[in-house]
N, C-alpha and C positions, 0 to 999 in steps of 0.2 A: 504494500500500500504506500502510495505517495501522499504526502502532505507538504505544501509549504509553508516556510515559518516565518510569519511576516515579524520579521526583524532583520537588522544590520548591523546585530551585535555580534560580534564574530565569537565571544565568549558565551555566549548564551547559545550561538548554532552548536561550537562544540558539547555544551554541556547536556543539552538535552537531545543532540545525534546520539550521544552515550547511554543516556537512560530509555529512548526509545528503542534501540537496536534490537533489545531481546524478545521485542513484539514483531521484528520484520516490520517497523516502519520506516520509509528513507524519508527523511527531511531533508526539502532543499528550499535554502535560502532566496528569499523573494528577488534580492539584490541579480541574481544570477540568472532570473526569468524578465531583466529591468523592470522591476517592478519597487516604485518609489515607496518612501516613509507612509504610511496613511493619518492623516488628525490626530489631536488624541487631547481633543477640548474638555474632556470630563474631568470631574473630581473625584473620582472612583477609577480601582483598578479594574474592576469586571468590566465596566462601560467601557474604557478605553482598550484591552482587552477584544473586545467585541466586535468595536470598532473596527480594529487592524486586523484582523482574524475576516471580519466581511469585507473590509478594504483588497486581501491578497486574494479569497477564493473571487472575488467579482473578476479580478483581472490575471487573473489565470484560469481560469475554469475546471481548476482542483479542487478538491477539499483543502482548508489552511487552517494551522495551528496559533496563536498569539499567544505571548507570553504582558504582561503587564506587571512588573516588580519593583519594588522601593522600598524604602529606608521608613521606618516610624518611629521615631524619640517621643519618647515620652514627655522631656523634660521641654520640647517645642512643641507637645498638643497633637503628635502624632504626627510634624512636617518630618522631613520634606517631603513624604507620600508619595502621590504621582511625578512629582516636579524631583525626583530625587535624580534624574539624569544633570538635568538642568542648575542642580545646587547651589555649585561655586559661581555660578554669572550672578548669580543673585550680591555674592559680594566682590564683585568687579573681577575675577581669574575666568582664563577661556574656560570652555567645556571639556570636561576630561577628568577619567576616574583622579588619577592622584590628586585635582587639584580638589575635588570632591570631597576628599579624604581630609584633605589639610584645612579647606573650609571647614568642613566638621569638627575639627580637632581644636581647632583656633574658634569658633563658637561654642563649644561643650566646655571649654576650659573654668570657666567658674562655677558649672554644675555638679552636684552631689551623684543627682539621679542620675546612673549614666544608661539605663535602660533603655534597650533597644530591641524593635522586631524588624527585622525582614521579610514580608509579602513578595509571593507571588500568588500571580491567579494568570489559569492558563486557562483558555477557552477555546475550543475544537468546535468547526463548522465543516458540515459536507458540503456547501451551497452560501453563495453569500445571501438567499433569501432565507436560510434554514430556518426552522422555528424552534429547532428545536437544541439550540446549542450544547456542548458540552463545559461542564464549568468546574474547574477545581484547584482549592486554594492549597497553599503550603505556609507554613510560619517558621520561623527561626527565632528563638528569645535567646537575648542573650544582653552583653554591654559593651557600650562604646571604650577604649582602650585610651589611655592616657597620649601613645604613639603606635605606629602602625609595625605589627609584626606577622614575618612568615613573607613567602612569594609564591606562594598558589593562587590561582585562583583570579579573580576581575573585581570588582567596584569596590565598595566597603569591605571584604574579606579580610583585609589585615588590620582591621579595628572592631569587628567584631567578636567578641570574646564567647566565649562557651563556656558556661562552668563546671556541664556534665563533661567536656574532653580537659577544661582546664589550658585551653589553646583557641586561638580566632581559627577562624576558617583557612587563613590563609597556610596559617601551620601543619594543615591534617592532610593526607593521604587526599587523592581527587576522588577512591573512591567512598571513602569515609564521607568526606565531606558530600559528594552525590546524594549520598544512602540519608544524608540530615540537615541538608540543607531546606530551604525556602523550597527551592526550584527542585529539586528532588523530591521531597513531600509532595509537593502537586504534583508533577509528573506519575509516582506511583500513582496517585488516586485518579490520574486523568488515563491511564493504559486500565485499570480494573475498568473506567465506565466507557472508553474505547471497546474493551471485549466485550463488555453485556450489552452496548448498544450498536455497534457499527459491524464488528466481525461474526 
């Protein structure tokens, strides 16, 4: 089964080609069918999610996978949320993980509460008319780290702390971290509703 994954995130294609693999699904990248960004106007991860998921099956005439995932602190009211790609422009640094990371770091710096979740919500459509989508989230709790450690891994990874490994994400094995990340929890539960509903 084909699916494509409307995203451009070259870490996100690899990480979930690795967690889909043992269903026999190939993911391919929207980028490689030229197929653009899609909106992603919402304040919600499912909405936007949805969105890019009907955005890639409309213009390919596949079925397509979306992933929508972000950062929620506690101690900002659950930002940066949706906009957690986007972060660091917020305080004047281009777009890009590490500067993502440093704006975080250099914002958390007088906070107690360093508690942190990472969301994903992945949502599966046969059809960009489907009605009947597939929807399934993942969480990661954990805390924000005083400095970033470890070199696995993409976005927040080396500031997320773990307290069940006692290590961030960026520290653990790829496939540990798969098996307990955000984006790995969804994924499992998105291949269970994969099999009871589509194969």
């Amino acid at each position: 089964m084909k699916l494509v994954l409307a995203s451009n995130n070259a870490g996100k294609l690899a990480e979930l080609q690795a967690l889909f693999a043992p269903l026999g699904v190939a993911l391919i990248a929207q980028a490689s069918l030229g197929i653009g960004e899609a909106e992603e106007p919402f304040h919600t991860f499912v909405e936007n999610a949805l969105a890019k998921a009907r955005h890639a099956a409309q213009l390919s005439g596949l079925p397509a996978l979306a992933d929508d995932a972000g950062l929620c602190v506690d101690a900002f009211g659950g930002q940066p949320g949706v906009d957690t790609a986007f972060y660091a422009t917020r305080f004047g640094y281009a777009k890009s993980d590490s500067n993502n990371v440093r704006a975080l770091l250099e914002q958390m710096a007088p906070h107690t509460n360093r508690r942190a979740t990472l969301v994903s919500t992945l949502v599966a459509v046969r059809s960009a008319q489907d009605p009947e989508p597939l929807i399934a989230v993942g969480r990661a709790v954990g805390e924000i780290t005083r400095e970033p450690m470890g070199d696995n891994g993409f976005g927040f990874d080396p500031v997320l702390y773990l307290p069940q490994f006692g290590k961030t994400f960026a520290q653990l094995p790829v496939q540990v971290k798969n098996a307990h990340s955000h984006r790995g929890k969804a994924a499992q539960q998105m291949l269970v509703l994969m099999r009871e509903h589509w194969l």
